[in-house]
C-alpha positions as CSV (number, residue, x, y, z in Angstrom):
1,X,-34.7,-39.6,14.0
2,X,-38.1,-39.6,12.7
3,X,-40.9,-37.6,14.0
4,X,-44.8,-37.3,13.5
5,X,-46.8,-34.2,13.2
6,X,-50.4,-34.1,14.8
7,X,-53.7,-33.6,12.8
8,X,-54.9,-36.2,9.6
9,X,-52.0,-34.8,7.0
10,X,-49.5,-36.4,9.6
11,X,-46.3,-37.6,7.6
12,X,-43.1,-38.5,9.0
13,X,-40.3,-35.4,9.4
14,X,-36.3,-36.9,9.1
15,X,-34.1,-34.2,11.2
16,X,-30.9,-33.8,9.8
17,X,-28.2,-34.1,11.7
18,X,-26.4,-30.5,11.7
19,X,-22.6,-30.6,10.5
20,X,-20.3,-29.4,13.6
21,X,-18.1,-27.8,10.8
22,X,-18.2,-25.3,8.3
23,X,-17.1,-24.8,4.7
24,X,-12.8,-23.6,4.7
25,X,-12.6,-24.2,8.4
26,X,-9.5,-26.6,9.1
27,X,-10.3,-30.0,10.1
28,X,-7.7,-33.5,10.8
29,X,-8.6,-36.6,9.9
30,X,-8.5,-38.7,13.5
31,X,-5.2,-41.6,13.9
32,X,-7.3,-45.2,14.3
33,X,-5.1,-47.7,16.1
34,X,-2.8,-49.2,13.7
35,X,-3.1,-46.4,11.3
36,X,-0.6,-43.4,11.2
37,X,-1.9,-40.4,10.1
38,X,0.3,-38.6,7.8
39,X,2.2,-35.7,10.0
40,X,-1.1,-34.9,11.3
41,X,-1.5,-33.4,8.2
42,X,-4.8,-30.9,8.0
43,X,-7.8,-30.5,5.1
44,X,-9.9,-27.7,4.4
45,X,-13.3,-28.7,4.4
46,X,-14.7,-27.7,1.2
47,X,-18.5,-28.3,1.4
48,X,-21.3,-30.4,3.5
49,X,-22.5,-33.3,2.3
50,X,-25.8,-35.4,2.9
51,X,-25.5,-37.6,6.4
52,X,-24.6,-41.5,5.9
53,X,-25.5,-43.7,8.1
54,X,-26.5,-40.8,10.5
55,X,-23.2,-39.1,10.5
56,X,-22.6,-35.5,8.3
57,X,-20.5,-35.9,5.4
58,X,-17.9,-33.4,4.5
59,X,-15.8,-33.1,1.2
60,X,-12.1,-32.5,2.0
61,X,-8.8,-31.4,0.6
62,X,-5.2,-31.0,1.0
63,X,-3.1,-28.2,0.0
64,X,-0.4,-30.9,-0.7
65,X,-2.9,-32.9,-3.0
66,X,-4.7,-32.7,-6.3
67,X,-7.8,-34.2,-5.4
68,X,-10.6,-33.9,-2.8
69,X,-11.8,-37.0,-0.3
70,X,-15.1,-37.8,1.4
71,X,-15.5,-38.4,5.1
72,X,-18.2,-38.7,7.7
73,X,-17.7,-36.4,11.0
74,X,-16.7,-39.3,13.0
75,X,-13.8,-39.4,11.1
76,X,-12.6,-36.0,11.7
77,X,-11.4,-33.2,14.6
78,X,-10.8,-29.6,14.6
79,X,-7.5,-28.9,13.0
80,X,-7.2,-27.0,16.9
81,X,-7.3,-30.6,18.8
82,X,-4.5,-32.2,20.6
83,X,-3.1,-35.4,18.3
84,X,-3.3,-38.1,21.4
């Protein structure tokens, strides 16, 4: 969302979408129709990342991997939410 600030030095202010979760909280990636997630196996977010395409980024990781994934919000749930 853009927004403009009153008076002659008026230049256009980008809010940030805010991340709805924090650095080591435990997140699951969602199941997509046609996709199986893997045991609804859980990731430790491991920092925020800059929004794409409006969405908050997030860094991920498994304790059952060696290596860290990116993904948007939309893509993930609190490690506390029912897999439907």
């Amino acid at each position: 969302m853009i927004r403009f600030t009153k008076g002659p030095a008026s230049t256009p202010r980008v809010e940030k979408p805010s991340h709805r979760f924090t650095v080591g909280q435990m997140v699951r990636i969602r199941s997509r129709i046609g996709m199986a997630v893997k045991d609804a196996e859980t990731f430790h977010v491991k920092a925020t990342l800059p929004a794409k395409d409006g969405s908050p980024q997030y860094r991920i990781r498994s304790d059952r991997e060696n290596h860290e994934r990116v993904t948007t919000e939309d893509n993930l749930e609190g490690a506390e939410a029912v897999a439907e």
